[in-house]
C-alpha positions as CSV (number, residue, x, y, z in Angstrom):
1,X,-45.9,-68.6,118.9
2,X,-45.5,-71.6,121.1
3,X,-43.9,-70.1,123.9
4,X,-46.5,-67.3,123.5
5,X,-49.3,-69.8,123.7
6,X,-48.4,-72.1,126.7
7,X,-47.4,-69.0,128.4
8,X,-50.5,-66.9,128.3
9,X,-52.3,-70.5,129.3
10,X,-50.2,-71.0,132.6
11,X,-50.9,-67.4,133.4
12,X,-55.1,-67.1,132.7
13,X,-56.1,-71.1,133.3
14,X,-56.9,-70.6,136.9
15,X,-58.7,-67.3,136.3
16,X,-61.3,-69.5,133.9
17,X,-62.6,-71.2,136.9
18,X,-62.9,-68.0,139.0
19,X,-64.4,-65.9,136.3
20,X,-68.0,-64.9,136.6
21,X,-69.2,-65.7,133.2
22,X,-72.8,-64.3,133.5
23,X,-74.7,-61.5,135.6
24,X,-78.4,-62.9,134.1
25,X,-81.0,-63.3,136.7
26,X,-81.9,-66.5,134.9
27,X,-79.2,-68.0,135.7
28,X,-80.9,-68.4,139.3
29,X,-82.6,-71.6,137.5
30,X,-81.3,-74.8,137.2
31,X,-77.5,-75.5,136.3
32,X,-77.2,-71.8,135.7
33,X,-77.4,-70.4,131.9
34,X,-76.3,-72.2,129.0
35,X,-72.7,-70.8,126.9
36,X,-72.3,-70.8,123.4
37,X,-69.5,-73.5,122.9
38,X,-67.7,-72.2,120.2
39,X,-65.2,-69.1,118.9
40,X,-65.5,-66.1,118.3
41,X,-65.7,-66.3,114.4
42,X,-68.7,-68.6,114.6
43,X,-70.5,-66.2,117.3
44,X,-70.3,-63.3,114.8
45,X,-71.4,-65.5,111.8
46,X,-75.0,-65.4,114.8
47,X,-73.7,-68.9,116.5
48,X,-73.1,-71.0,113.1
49,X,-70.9,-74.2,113.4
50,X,-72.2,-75.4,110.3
51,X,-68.7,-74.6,108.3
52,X,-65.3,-76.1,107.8
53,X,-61.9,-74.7,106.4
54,X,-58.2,-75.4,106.7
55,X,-57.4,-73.0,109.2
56,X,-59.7,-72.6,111.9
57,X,-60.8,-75.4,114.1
58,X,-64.4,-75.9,115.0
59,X,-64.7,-76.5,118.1
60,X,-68.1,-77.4,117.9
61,X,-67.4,-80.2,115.5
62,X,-65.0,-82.5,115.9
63,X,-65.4,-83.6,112.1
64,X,-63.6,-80.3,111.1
65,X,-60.2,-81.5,112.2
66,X,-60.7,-83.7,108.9
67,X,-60.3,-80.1,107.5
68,X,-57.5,-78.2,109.2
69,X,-54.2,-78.3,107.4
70,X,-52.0,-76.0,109.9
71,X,-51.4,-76.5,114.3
72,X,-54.4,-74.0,115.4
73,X,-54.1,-72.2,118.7
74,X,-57.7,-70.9,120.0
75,X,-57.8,-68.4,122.9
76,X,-61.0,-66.3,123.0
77,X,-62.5,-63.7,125.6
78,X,-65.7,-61.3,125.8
79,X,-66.7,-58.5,127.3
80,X,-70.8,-58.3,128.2
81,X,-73.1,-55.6,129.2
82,X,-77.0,-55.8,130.3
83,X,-80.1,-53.9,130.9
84,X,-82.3,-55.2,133.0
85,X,-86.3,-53.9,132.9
86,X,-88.9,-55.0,134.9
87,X,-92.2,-53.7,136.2
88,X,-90.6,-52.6,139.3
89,X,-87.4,-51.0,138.1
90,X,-84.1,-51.1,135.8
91,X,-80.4,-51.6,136.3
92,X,-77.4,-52.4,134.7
93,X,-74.1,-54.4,134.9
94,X,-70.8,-55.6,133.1
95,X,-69.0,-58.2,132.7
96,X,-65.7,-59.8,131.5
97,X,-64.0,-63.4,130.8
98,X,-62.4,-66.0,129.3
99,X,-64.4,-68.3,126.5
100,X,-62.0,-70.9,125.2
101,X,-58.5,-71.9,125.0
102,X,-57.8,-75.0,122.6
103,X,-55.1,-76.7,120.3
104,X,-55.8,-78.5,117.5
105,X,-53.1,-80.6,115.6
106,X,-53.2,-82.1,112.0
107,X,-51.6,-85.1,111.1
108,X,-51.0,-87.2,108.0
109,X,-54.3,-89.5,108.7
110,X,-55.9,-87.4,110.9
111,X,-56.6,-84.5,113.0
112,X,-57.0,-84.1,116.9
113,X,-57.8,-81.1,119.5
114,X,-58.3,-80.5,123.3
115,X,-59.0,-77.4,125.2
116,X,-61.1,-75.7,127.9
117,X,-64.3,-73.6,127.6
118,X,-67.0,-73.1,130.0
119,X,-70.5,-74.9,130.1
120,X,-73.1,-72.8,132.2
121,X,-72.6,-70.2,134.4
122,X,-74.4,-68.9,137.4
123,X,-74.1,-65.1,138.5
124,X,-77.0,-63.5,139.9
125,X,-77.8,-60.6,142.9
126,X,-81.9,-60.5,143.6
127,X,-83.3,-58.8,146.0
128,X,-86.9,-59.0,147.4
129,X,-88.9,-56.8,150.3
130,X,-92.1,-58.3,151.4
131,X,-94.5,-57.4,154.9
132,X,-96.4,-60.3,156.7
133,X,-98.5,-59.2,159.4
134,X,-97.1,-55.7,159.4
135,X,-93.3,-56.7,159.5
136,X,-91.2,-56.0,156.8
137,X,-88.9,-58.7,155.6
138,X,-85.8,-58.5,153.5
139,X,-84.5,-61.5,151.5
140,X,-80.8,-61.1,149.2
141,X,-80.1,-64.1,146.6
142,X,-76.9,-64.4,145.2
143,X,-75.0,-67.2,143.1
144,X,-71.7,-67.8,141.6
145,X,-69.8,-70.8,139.8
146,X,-70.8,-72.7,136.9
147,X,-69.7,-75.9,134.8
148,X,-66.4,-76.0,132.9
149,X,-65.4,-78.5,130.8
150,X,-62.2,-80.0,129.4
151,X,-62.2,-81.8,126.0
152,X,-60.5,-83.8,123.7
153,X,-61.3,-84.6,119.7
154,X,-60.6,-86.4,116.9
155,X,-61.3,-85.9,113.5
156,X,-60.6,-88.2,110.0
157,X,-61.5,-88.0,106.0
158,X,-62.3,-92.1,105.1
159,X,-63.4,-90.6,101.7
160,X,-62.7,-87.2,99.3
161,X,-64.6,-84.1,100.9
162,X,-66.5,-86.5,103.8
163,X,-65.5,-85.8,107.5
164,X,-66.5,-87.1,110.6
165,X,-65.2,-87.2,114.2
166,X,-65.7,-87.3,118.3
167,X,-65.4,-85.6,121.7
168,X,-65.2,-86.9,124.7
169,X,-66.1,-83.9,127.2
170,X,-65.0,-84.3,131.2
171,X,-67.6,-81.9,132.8
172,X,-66.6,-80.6,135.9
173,X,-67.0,-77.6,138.9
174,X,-69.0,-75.8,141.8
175,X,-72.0,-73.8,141.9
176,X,-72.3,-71.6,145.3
177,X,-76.2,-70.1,146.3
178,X,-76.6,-67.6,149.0
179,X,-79.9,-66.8,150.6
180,X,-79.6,-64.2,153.4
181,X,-82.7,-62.9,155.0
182,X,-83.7,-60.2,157.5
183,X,-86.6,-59.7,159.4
184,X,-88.3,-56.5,161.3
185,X,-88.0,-57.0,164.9
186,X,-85.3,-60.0,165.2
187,X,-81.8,-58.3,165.5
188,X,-79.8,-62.0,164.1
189,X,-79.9,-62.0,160.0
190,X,-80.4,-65.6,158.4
191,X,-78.0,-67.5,156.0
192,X,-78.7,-70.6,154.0
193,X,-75.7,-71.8,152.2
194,X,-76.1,-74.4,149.4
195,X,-73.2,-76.0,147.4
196,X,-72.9,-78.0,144.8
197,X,-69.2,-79.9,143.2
198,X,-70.5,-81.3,139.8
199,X,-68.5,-83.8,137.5
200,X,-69.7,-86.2,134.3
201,X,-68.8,-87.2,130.9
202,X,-70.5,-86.4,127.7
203,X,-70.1,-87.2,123.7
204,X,-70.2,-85.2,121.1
205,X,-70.0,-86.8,117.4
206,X,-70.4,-84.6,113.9
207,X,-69.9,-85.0,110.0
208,X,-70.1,-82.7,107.0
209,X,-69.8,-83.6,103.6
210,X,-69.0,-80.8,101.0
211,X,-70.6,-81.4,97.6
212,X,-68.6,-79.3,94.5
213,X,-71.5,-77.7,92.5
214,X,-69.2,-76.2,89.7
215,X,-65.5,-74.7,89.5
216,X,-66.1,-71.8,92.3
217,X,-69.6,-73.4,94.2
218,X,-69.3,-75.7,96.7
219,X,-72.0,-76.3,99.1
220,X,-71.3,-78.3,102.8
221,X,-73.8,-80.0,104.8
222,X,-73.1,-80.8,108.4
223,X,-74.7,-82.8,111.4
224,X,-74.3,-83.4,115.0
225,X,-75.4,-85.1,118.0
226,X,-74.8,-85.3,121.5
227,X,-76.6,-88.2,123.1
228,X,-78.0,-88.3,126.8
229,X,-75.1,-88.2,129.4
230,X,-75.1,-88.2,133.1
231,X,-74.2,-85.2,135.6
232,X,-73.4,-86.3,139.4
233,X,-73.8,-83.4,142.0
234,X,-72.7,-83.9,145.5
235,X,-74.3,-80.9,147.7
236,X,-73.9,-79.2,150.9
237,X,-76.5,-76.8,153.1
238,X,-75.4,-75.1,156.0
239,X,-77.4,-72.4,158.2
240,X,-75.9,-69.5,159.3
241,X,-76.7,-66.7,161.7
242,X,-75.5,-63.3,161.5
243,X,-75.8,-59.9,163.3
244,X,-76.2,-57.1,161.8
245,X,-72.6,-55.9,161.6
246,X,-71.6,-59.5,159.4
247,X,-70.5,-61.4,162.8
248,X,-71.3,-65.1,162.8
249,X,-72.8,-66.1,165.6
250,X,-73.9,-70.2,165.1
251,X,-73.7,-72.3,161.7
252,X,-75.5,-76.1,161.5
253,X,-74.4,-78.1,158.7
254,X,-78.0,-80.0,157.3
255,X,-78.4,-83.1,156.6
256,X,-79.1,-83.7,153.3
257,X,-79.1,-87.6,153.5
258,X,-82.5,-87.9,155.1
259,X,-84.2,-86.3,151.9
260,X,-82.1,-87.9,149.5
261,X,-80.3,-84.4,148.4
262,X,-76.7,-85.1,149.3
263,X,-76.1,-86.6,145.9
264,X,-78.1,-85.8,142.9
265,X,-77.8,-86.8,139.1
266,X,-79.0,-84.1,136.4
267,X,-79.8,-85.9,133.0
268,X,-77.3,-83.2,130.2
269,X,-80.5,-83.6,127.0
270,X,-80.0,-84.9,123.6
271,X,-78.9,-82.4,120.9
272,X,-79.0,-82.7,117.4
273,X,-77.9,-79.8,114.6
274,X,-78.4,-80.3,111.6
275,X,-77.3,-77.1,108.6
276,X,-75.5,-76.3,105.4
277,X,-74.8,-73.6,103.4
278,X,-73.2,-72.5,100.0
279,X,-70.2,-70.5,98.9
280,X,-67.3,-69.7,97.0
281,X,-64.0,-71.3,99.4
282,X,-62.1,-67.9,100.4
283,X,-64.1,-65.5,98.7
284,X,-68.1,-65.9,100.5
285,X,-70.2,-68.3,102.1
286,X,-73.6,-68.1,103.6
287,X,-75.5,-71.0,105.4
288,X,-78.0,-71.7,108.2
289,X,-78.4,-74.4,111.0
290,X,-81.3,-75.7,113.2
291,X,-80.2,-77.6,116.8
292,X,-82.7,-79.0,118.9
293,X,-82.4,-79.9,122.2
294,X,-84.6,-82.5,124.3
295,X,-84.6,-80.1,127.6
296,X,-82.7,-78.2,129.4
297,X,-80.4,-78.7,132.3
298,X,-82.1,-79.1,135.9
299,X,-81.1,-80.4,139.1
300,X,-83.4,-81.8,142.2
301,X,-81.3,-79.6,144.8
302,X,-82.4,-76.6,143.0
303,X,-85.8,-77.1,142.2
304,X,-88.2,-74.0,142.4
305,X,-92.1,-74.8,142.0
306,X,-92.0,-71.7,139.7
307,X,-90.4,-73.0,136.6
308,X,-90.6,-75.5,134.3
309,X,-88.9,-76.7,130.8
310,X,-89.6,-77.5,127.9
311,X,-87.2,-79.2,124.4
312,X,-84.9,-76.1,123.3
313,X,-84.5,-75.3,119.8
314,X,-82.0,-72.5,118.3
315,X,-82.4,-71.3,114.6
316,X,-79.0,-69.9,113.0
317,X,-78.1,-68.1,109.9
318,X,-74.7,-66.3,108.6
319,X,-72.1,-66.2,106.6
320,X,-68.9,-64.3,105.6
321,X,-67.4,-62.4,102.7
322,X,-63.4,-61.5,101.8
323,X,-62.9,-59.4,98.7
324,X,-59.6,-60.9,98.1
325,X,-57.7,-63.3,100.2
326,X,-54.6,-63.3,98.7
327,X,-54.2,-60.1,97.6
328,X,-50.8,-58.4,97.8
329,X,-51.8,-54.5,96.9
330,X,-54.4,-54.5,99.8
331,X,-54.3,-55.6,103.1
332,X,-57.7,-54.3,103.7
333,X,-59.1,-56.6,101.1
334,X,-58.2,-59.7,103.3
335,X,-60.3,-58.8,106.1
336,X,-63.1,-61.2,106.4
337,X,-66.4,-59.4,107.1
338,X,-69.0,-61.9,109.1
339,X,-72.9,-61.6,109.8
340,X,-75.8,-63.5,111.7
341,X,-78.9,-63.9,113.3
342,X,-79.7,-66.2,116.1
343,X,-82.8,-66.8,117.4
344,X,-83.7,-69.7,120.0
345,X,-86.0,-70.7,122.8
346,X,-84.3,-71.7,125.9
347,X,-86.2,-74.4,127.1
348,X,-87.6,-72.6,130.1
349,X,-91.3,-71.8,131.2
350,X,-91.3,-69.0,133.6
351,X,-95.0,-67.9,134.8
352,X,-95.7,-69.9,131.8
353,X,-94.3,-67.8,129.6
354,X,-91.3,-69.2,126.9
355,X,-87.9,-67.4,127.6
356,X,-86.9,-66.6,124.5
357,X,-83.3,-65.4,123.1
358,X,-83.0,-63.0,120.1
359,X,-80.3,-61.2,118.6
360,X,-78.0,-59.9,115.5
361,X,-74.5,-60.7,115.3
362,X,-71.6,-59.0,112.9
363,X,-67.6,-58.8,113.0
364,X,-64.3,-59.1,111.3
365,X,-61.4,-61.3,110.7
366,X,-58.1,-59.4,110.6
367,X,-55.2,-61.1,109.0
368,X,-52.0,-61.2,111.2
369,X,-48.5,-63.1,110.2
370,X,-49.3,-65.9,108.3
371,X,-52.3,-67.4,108.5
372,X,-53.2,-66.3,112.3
373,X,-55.9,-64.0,112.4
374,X,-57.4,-62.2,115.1
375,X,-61.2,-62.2,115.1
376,X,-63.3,-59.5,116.3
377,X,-67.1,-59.5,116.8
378,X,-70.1,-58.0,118.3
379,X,-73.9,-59.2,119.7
380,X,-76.8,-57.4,120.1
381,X,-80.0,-59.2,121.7
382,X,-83.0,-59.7,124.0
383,X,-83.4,-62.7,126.1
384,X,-86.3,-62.8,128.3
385,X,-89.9,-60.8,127.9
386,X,-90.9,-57.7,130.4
387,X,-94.0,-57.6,132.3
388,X,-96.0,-60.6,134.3
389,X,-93.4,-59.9,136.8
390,X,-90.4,-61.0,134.5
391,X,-87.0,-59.4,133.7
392,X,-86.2,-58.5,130.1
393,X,-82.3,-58.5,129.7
394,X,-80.9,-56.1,126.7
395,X,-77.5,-56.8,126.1
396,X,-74.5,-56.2,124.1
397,X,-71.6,-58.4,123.8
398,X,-68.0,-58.0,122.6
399,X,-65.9,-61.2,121.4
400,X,-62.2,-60.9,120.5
401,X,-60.6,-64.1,119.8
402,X,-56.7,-65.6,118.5
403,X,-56.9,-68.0,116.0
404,X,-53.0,-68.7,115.9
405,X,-51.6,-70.9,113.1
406,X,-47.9,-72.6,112.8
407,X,-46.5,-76.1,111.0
408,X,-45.6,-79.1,112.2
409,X,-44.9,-82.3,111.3
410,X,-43.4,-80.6,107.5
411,X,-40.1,-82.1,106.6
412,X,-38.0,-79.3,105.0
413,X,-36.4,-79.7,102.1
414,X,-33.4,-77.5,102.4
415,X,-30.9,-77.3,105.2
């Protein structure tokens, strides 16, 4: 299983950075669109982090390695697909990466983890036709890249059923925007080229505390915050000429100095979540979560006049049921059947109109050697509102995720 994991690592890690993560015109805002950090049991369960057990790490919360009682190999990928509608038409497009890959380790006094999941991502094609004084003009807009992050965490019990714990996040990577214009009447097409290589640290600290309210109830109640951190960008624009045909005739580098754009610092906002729920361990559990966030990630180099943002907020709720984890006669009663519902405002203000995200979420645990499961789920959702000249995104997304279990660290007792 080792061999399998570090294997499969070496071979996908550098398509993580490459991978196009989203295909949402939204993303044309800001940092790009905010990613779920977290796998792809807790997406089906409609984005809940607020639950811990002794087999899957949390990567949400670093408290759960107080939890985890086996070595936890986490590799997850999704597939999307989208509908956009507007006023002026409809289209549609796909597509497919990596979510996370992480370790997490128990020890005697304490648990740790570190892996790699992405932040935001940017992926967009817009196109616009206008006339001005009779002359048609064409403009494309396309963007690629995003923020990936590596992380490491650290998790202790100091008292019967209390955990709490830490992660330091290293944010890093590039986000590439394309505007490329044409005009009726001038044969040379128009390029402005902007980069951006990002990197900054953040915090995340969490808790839970699980409260036994008879011989099969337990309830858990869980909290986290991620204070203020700091995001440097160091940019680039560049001016390009092109005929018709895609052969570059002149390129002048700007200089970004004299407006004070060649290095810009983006302020990552305060987030608290705060949830519980209640449940019978390895048989059900159902529980909700709320996480607000103080705003939403911005950046001066990419400021547009026609947006604005607001403090995001995300409600929760989900849970899971197995009819029998240990049973012998049935493997099909081991399966663990998860549901949710997430509904959240995004924190943007777009003709000043809230973009808001919607959707229901279901899938299923299937039991593999030992305690490694592989976890299967499915998203249906809205984000954004049609009309006022807006884009309403329909979308359906499929998760499949590893959770890989082995032990370390036992001493045997026979040779």
């Amino acid at each position: 299983m080792t061999r399998f994991f570090l294997i499969t690592f070496l071979l996908i890690t550098s398509h993580l950075f490459a991978q196009k993560g989203t295909l949402s015109p939204y993303s044309f805002y800001g940092l790009g669109e905010s990613l779920f950090s977290g796998t792809a049991d807790q997406r089906s369960m409609g984005g809940l982090v607020a639950h811990v057990d002794s087999i899957h790490y949390n990567v949400s919360s670093p408290a759960s390695l107080a939890e985890l009682k086996l070595v936890n190999y986490n590799i997850g990928a999704s597939y999307s697909t989208r509908d956009f509608i507007s006023d002026a038409n409809s289209s549609k497009n796909e597509t497919a990466g990596i979510d996370y890959m992480t370790v997490a380790i128990p020890t005697k006094y304490f648990g740790f983890g570190f892996g790699l999941l992405p932040k935001t991502a940017v992926g967009y094609r817009l196109s616009v036709s206008d006339e001005i004084n009779g002359l048609s003009s064409n403009s494309n807009y396309e963007g690629n890249g995003g923020i990936n992050q590596v992380f490491f965490s650290l998790g202790f019990s100091p008292t019967k059923n209390l955990g709490i714990g830490a992660s330091v996040h290293y944010n890093f990577g590039s986000i590439f925007r394309v505007h490329t214009r044409q005009d009726e009447g001038i044969d040379l097409l128009s390029q402005l080229n902007n980069e951006s290589e990002l990197r900054g640290v953040e915090w995340n600290l969490s808790s839970y505390y699980k409260i036994d309210l008879s011989n099969r109830l337990q309830m858990q109640l869980h909290y986290a915050y991620q204070p203020k951190a700091n995001l440097e960008s160091y940019n680039t624009r560049s001016i390009s000429t092109f005929t018709s045909l895609g052969e570059q005739r002149d390129t002048q580098e700007v200089n970004l100095s004299l407006e004070g754009l060649d290095e810009t610092r983006s302020e990552l906002p305060a987030k608290q979540t705060i949830g519980g729920g209640i449940g019978e361990p390895k048989k059900w559990y159902i529980g909700g979560q709320w996480t607000e966030t103080d705003g939403s990630l911005d950046n001066a180099f990419y400021a547009v006049g026609s947006v604005r943002y607001e403090p995001a907020s995300q409600l929760s709720i989900g849970g899971y049921f197995i009819p029998e984890y240990d049973s012998f006669s049935s493997y099909w009663k081991r399966i663990v059947y998860r549901i949710g519902f997430v509904s959240s405002k995004t924190g943007m203000i777009l003709n000043d109109k809230a973009i808001e995200n919607t959707g229901i979420t279901f899938g299923v645990g299937i039991p593999v050697a030992g305690f490694s499961n592989v976890n299967m789920g499915f998203e249906l959702g809205k984000l954004g509102a049609g009309g006022e000249s807006l884009i309403e995104e329909n979308y359906i997304n499929i998760r499949i995720g590893f959770s890989l279990n082995d032990r370390w660290f036992i001493k045997r007792k026979y040779n």
